[in-house]
PAKE-534149 format. One line per field, with one value per residue: residue in one letter; residue number from 0; z, x, y of N, C-alpha, C, O in turn. Coordinates in nm, 4 decimals, padded with zeros to 6 digits. Atoms other than C-alpha are relative to their C-alpha. Example, Ala and Ser with C-alpha at 12.3 -4.5 7.8 and 13.67 -1.06 7.14 Angstrom:
residues 2
residu [a/s] $
num [0/1] $
npz [00.0000/-00.0060] $
npx [00.0890/-00.0820] $
npy [-00.1190/-00.1190] $
capz [00.7800/00.7140] $
capx [01.2300/01.3670] $
capy [-00.4500/-00.1060] $
cpz [00.0000/00.0730] $
cpx [00.0900/-00.0770] $
cpy [00.1200/00.1090] $
opz [00.0665/00.0899] $
opx [00.1936/-00.0261] $
opy [00.1181/00.2198] $
This chain:
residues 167
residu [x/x/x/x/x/x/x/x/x/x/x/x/x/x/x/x/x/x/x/x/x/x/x/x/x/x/x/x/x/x/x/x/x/x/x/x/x/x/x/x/x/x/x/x/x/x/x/x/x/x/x/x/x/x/x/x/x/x/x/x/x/x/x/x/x/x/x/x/x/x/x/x/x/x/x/x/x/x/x/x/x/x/x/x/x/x/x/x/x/x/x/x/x/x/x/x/x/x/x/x/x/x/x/x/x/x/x/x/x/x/x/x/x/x/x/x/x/x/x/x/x/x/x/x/x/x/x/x/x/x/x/x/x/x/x/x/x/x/x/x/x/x/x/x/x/x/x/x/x/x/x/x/x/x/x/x/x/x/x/x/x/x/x/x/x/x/x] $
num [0/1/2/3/4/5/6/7/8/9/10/11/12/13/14/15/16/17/18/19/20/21/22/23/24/25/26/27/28/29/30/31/32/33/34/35/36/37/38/39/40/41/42/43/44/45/46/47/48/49/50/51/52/53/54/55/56/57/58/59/60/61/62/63/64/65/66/67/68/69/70/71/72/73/74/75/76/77/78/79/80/81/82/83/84/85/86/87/88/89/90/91/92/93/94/95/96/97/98/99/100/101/102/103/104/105/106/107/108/109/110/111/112/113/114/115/116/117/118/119/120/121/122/123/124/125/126/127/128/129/130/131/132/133/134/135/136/137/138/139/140/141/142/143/144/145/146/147/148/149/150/151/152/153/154/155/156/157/158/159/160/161/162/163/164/165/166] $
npz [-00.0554/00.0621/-00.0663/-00.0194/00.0652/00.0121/-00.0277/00.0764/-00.0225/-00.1394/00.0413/00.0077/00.0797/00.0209/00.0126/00.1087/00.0896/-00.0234/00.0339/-00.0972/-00.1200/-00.0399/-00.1007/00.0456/-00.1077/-00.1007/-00.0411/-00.0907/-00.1615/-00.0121/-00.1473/00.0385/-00.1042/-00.0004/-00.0513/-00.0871/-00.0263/-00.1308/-00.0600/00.1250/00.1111/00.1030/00.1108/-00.0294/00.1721/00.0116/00.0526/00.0502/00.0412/00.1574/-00.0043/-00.2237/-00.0173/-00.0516/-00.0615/-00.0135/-00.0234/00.1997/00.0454/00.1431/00.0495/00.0756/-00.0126/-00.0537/-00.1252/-00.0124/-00.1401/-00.0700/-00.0783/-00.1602/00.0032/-00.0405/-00.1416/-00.0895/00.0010/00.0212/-00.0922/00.0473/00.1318/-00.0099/-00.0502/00.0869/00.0959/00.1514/-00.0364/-00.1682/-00.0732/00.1207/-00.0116/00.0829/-00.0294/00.1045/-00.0361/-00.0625/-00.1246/00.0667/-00.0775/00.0014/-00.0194/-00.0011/00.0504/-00.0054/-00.0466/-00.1294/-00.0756/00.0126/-00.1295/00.0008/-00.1125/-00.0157/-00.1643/-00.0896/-00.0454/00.1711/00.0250/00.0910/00.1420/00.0917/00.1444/00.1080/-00.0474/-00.0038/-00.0822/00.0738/-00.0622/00.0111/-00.0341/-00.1284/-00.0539/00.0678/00.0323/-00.0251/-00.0135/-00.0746/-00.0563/00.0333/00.1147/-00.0379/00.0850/-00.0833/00.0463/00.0049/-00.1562/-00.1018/00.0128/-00.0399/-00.0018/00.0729/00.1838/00.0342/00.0436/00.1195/-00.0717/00.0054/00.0232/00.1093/00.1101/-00.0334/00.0142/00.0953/00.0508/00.0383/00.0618/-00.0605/00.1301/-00.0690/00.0740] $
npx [-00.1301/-00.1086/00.0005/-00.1756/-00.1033/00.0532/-00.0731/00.0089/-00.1768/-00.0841/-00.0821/00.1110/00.0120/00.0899/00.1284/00.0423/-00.0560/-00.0581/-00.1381/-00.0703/-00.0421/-00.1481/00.0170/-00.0143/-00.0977/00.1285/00.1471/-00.0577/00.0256/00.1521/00.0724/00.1297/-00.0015/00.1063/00.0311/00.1021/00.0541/00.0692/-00.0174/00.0277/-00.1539/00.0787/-00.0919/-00.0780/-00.0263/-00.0776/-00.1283/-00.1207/-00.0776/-00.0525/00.0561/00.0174/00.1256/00.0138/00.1396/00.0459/00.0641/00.0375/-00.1559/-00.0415/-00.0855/-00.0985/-00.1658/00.0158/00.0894/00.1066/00.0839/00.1388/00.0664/00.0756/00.0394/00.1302/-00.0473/-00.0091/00.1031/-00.0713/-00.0799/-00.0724/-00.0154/-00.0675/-00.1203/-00.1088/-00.0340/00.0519/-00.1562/-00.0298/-00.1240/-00.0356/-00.0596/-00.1285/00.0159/-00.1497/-00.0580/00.0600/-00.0004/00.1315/-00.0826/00.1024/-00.0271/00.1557/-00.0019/00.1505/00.0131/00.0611/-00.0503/00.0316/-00.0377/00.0105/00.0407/-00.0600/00.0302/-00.0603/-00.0079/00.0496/-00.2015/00.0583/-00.1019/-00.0291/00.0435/-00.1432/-00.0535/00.0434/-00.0012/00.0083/00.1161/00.0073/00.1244/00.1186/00.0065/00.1437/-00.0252/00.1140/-00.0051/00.1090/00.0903/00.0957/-00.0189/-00.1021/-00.0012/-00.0858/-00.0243/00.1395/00.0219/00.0204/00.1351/00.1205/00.1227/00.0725/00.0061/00.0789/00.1413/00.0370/00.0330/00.1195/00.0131/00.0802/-00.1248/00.0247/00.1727/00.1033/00.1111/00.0962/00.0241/00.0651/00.0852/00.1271/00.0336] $
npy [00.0246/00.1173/00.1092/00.0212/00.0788/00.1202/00.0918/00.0916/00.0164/-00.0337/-00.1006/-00.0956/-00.0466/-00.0873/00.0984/-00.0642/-00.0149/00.1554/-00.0592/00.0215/-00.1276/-00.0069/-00.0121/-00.0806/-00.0597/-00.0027/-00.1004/-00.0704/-00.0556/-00.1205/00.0246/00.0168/-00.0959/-00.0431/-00.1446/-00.0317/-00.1610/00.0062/00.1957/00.0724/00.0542/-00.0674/00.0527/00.0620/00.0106/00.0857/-00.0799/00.0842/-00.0482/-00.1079/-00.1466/-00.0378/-00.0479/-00.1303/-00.0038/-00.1573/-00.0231/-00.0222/-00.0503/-00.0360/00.1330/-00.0399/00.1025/00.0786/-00.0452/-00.0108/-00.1169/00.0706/-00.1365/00.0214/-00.1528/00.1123/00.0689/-00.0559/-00.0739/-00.1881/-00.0337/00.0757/-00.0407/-00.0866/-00.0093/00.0306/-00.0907/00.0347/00.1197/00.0275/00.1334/00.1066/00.1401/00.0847/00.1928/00.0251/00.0963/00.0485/-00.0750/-00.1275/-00.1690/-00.0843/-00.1442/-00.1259/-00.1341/-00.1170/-00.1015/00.0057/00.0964/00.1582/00.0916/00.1354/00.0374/00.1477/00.0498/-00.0520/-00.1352/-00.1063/-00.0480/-00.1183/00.0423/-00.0817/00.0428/00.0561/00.1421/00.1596/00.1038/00.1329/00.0436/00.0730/-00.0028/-00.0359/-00.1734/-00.0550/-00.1630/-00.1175/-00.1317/-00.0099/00.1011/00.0512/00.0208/00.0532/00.1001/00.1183/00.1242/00.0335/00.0776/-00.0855/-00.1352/-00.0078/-00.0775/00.0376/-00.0668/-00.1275/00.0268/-00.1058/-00.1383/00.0639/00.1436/-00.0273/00.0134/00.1293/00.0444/00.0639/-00.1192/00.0644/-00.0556/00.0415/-00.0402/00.0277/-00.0507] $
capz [-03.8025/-03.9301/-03.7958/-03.6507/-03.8001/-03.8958/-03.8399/-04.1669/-04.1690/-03.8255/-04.0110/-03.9357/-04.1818/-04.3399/-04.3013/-04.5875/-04.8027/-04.7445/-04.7431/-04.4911/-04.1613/-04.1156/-03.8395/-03.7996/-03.4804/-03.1458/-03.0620/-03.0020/-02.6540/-02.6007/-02.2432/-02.2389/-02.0167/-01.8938/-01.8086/-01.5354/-01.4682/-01.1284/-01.0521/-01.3759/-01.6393/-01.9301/-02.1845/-02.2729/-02.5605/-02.6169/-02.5811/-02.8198/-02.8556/-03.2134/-03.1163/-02.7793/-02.6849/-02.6141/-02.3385/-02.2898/-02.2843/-02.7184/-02.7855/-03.1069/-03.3252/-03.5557/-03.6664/-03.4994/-03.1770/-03.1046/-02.8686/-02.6205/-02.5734/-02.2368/-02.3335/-02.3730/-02.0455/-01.8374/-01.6406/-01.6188/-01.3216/-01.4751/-01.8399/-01.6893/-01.5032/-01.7727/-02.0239/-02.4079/-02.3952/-02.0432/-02.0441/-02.3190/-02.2842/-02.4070/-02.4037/-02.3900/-02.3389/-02.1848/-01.9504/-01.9796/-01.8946/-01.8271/-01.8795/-01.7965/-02.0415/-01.8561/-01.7105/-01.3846/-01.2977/-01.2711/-00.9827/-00.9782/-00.7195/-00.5885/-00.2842/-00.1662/-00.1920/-00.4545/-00.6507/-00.8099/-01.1849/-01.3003/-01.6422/-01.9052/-01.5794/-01.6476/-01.4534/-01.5261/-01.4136/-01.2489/-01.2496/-00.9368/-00.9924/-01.1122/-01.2821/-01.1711/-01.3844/-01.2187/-00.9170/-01.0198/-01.3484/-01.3570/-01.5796/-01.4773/-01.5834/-01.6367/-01.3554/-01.1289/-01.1892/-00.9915/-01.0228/-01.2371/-01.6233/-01.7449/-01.7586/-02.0125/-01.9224/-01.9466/-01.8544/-02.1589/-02.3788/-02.2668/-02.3045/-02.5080/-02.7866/-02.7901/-03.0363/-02.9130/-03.2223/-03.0426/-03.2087] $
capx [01.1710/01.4477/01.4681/01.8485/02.1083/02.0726/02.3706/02.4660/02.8105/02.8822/02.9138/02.6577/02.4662/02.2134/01.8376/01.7763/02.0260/02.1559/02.5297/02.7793/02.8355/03.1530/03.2817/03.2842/03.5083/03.4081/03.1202/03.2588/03.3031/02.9218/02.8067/02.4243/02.3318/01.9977/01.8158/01.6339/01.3747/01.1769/01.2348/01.1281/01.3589/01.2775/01.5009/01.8009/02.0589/02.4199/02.7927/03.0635/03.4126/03.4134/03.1587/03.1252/02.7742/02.6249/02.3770/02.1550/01.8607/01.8403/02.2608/02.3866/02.4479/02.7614/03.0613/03.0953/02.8636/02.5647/02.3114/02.0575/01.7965/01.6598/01.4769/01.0965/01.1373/01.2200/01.0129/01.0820/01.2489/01.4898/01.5040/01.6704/01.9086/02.0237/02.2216/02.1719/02.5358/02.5588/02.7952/02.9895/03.0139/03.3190/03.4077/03.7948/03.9938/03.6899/03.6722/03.3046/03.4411/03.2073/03.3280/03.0886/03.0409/02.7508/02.7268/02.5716/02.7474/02.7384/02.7319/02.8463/02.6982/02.9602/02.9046/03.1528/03.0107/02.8994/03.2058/03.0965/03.2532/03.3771/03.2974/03.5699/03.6540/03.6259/03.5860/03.6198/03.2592/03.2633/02.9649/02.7807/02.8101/02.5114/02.5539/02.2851/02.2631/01.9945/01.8103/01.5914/01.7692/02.0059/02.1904/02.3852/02.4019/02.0153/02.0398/02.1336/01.8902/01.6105/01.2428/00.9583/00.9054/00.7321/00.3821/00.1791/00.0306/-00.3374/-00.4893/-00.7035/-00.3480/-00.4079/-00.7639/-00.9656/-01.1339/-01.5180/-01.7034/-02.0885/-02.4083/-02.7186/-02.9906] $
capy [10.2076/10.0086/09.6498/09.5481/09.4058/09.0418/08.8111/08.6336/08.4173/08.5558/08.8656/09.2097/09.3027/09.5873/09.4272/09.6505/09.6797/09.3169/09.4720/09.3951/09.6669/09.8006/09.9078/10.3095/10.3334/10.4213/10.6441/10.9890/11.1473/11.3510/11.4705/11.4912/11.7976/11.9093/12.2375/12.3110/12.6170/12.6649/12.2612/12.1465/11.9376/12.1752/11.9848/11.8597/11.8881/11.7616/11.8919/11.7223/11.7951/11.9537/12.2746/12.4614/12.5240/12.8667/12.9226/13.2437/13.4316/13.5060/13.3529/13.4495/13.1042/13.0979/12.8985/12.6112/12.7259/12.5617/12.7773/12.6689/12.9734/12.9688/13.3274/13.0728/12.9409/13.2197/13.4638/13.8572/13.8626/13.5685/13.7411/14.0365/13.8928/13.6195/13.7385/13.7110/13.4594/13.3655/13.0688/12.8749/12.4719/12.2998/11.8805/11.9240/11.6073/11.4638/11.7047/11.9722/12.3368/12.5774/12.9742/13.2517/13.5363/13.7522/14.0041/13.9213/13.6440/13.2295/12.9743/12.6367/12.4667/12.1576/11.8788/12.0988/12.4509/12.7258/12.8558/13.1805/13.2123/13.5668/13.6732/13.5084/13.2234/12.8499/12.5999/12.2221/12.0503/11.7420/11.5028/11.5904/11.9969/12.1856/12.5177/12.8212/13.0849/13.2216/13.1197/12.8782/12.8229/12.5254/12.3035/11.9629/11.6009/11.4472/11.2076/11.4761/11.7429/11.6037/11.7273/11.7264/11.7200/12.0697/12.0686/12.2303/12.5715/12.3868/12.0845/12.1132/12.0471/11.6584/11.6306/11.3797/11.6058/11.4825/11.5986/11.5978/11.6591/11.8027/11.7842] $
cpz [-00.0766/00.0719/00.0727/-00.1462/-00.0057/-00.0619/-00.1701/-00.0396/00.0785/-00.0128/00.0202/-00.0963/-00.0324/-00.0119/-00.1359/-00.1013/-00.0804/-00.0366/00.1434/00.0845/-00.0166/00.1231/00.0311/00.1158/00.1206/-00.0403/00.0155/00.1265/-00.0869/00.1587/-00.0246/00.1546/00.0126/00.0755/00.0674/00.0684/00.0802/00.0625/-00.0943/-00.1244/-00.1194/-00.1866/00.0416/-00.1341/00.0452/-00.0614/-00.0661/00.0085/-00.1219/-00.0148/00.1384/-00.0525/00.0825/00.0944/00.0443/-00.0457/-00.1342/-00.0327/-00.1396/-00.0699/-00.0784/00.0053/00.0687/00.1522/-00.0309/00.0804/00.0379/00.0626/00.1015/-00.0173/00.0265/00.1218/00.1244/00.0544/-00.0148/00.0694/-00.0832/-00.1362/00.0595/00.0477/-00.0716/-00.0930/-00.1602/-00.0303/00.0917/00.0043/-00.1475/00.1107/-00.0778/00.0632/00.0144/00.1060/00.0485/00.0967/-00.0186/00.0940/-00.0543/-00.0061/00.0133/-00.0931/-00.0030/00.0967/00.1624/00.1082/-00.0177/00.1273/-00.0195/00.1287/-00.0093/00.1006/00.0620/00.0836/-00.1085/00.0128/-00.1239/-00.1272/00.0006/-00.1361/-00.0884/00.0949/-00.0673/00.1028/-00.0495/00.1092/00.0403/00.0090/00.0823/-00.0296/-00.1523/-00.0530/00.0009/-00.0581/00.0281/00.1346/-00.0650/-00.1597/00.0136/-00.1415/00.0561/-00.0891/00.0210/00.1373/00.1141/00.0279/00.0699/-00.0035/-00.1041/-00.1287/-00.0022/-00.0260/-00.0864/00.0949/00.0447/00.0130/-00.0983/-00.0829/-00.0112/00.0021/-00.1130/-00.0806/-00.0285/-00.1062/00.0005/-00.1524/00.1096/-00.1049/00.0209] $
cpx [00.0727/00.0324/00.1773/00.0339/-00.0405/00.1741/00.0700/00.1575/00.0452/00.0549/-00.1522/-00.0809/-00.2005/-00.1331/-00.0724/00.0522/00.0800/00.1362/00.0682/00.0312/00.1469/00.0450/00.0767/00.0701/-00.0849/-00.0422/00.0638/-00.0267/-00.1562/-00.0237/-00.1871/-00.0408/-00.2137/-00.0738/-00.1478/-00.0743/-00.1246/-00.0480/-00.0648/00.1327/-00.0887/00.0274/00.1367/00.1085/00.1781/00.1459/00.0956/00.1073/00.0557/-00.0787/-00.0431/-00.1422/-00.0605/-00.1127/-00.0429/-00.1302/-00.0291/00.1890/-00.0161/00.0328/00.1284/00.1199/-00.0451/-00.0326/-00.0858/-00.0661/-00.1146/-00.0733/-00.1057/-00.1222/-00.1825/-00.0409/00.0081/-00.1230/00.0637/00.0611/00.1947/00.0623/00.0963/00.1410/00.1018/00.0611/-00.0227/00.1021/00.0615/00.0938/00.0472/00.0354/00.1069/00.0330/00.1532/00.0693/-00.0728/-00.0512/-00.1501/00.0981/-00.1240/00.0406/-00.1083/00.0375/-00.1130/00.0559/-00.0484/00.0768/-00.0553/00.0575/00.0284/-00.0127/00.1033/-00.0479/00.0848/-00.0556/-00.0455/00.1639/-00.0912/00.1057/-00.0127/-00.0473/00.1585/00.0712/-00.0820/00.0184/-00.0282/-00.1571/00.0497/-00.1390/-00.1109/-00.0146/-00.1536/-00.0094/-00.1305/00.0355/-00.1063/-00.0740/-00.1407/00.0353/00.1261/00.0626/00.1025/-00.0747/-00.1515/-00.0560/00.0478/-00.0439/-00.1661/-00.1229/-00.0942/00.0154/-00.1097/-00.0995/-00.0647/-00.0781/-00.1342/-00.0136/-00.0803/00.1230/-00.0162/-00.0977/-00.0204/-00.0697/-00.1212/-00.0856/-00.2287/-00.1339/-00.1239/-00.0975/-00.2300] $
cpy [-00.1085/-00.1139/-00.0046/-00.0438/-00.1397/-00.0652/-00.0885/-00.0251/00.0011/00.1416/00.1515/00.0164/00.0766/-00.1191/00.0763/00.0157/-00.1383/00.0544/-00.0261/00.1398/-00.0074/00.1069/00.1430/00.0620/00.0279/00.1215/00.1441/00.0538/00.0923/-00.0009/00.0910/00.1022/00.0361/00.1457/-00.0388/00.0897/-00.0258/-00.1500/-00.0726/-00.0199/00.0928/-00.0564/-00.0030/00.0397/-00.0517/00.0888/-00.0652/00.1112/00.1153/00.0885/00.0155/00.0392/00.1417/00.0167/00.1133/-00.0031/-00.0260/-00.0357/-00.0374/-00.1624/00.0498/-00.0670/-00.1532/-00.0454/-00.0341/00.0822/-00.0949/00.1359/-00.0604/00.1023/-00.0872/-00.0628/00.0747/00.1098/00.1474/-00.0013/-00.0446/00.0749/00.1265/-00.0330/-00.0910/00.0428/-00.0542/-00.1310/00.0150/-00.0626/-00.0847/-00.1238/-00.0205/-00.1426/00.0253/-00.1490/-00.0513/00.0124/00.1353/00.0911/00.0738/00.1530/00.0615/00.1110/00.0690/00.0768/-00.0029/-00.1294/-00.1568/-00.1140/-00.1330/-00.0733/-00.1702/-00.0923/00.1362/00.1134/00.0718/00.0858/00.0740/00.0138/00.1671/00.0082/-00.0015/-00.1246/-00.1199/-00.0645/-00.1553/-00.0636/-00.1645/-00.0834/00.0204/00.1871/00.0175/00.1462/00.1061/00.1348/00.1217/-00.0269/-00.0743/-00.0580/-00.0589/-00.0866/-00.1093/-00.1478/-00.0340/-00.1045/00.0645/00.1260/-00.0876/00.0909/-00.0495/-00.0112/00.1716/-00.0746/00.0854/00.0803/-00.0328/-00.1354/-00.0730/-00.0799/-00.1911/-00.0359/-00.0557/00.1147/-00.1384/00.1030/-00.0363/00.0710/00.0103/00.0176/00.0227] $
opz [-00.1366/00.1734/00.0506/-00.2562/00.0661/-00.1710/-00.1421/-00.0710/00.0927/00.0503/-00.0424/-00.1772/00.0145/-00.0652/-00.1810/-00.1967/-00.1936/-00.1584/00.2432/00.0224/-00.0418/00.1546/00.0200/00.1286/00.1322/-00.1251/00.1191/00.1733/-00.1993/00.2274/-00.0998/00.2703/-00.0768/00.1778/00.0389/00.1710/00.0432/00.1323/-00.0572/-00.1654/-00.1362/-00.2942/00.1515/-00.2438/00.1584/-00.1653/00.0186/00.0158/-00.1336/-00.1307/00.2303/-00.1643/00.1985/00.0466/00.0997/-00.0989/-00.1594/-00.0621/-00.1989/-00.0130/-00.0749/00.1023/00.0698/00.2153/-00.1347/00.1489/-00.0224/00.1630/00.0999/00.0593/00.1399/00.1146/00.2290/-00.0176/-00.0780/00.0171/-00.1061/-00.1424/-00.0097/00.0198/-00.0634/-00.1408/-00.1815/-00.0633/00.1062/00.0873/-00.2286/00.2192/-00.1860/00.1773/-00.0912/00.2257/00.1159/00.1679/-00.1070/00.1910/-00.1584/00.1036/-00.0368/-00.0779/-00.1004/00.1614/00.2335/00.2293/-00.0783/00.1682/-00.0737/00.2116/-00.0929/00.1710/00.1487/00.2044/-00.2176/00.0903/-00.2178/-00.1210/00.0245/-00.1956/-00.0849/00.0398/-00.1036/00.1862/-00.1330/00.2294/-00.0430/00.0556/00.0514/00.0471/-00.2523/00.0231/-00.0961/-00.0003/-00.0543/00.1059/-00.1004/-00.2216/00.0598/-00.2377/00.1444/-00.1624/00.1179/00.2091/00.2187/00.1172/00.0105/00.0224/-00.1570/-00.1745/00.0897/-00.0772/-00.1113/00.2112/00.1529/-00.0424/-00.0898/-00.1217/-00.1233/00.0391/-00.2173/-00.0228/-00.0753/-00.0982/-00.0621/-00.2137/00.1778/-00.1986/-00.0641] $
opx [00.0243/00.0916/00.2534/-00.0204/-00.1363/00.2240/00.0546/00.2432/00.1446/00.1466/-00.2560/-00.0040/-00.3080/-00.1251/-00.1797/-00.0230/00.1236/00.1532/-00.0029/00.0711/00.2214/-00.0330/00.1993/00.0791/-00.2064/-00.0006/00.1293/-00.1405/-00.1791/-00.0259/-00.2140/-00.0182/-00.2975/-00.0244/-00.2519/-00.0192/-00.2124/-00.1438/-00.1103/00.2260/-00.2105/-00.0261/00.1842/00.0601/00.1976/00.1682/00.1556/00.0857/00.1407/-00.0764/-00.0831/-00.1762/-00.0272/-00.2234/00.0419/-00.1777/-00.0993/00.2595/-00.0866/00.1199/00.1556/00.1917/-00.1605/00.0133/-00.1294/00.0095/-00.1784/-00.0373/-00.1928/-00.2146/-00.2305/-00.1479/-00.0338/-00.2189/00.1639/00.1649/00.2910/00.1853/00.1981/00.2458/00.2236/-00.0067/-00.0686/00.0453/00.1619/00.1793/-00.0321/00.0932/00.1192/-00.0010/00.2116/00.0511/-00.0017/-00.1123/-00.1340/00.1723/-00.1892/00.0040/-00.2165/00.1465/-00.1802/00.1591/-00.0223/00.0766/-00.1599/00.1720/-00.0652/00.0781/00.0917/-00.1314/00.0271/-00.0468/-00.0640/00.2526/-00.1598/00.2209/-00.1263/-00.0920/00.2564/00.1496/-00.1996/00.1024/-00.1155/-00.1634/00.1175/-00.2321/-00.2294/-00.0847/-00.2046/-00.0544/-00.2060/00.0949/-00.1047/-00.1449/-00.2418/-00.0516/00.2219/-00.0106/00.1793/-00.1736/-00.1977/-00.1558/00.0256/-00.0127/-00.2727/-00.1058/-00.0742/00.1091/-00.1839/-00.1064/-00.0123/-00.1055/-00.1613/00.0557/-00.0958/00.0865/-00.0051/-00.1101/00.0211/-00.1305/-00.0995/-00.0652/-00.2675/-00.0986/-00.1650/-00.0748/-00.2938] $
opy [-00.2045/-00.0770/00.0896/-00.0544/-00.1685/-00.0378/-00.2073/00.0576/-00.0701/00.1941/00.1302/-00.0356/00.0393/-00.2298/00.0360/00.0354/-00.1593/00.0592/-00.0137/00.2384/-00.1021/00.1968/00.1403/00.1841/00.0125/00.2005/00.1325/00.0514/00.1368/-00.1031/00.1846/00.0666/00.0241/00.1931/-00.0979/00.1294/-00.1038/-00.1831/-00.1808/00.0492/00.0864/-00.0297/00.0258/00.0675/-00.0959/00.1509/-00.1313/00.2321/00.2035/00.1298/-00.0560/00.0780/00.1660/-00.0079/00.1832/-00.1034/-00.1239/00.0608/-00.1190/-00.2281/00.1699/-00.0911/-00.1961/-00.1405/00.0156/00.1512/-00.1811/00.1973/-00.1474/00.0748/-00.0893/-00.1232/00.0250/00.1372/00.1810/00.0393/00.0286/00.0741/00.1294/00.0252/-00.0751/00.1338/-00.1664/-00.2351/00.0846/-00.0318/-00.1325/-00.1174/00.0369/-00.1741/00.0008/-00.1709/-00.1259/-00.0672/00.2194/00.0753/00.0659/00.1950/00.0308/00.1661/00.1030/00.0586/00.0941/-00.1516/-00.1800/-00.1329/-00.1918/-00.0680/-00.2598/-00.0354/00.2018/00.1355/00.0179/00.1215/00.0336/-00.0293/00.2081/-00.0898/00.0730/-00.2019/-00.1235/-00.0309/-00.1788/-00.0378/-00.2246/-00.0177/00.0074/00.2531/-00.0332/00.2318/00.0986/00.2259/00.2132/-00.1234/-00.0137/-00.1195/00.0030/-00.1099/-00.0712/-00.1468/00.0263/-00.1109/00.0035/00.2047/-00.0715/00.2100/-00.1589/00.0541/00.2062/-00.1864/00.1939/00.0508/00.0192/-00.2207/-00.1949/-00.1909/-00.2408/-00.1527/-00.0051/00.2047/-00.2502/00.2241/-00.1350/00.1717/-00.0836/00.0941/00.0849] $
């Protein structure tokens, strides 16, 4: 790892390069989303402004579309009913919008209420809503996706290897 910055003058600077920081503006907008399959956080990944994100069973990448395949994750029941590009993300003005483009449909669960999405509607998310496309298959803000982490399929995967010589 790279140490900090180190102070010199009153001025930032590289602990490695010994070169002065400069200062590269703010941070841009990112909202940090997480997926959730039969009450497990399964991961996590990250919507900016300058590419919408694709979510689905197998979605197509391309252009300036990232994809998040769920297809690893799901079971059969689930695999049928998500679609290959279920839902595009978008950041606009600071605002996440969620459109549906499946076939089966998409729920956004609010405090208020579930507000079923058409395919080609958006809807603007705010932070408490939780999007189901699926039962059992969710995505929403990381601190409000409660539940477990995934566990591995074995408890073997976490085991000490011993290695024992009889002789």
């Amino acid at each position: 790892g790279q140490p900090p910055p180190r102070l010199r003058a009153a001025v930032p600077t590289c602990p490695r390069h010994d070169t002065r920081l400069r200062d590269a503006g703010p941070r841009p907008t990112a909202r940090v989303l997480a997926v959730r399959v039969d009450g497990a956080v399964r991961g996590r990944f990250v919507v900016r402004p300058e590419a919408s994100v694709v979510v689905g069973r197998a979605p197509q990448p391309g252009g300036a579309v990232t994809s998040v395949n769920l297809g690893p994750l799901l079971g059969q029941e689930a695999m049928r009913w998500v679609s290959r590009n279920h839902l595009r993300l978008d950041l606009r003005d600071n605002t996440l919008v969620v459109v549906d483009s499946s076939t089966n449909g998409t729920v956004v669960r609010t405090p208020g209420g579930a507000v079923p999405l058409a395919t080609g509607q958006g809807y603007q998310l705010s932070p408490d809503d939780v999007v189901e496309l699926y039962r059992g298959v969710e995505l929403g803000r990381p601190d409000r996706l409660r539940g477990g982490t995934a566990r591995p399929a074995s408890v073997m995967a976490e085991a000490p290897t011993v290695a024992l010589r009889l002789r």
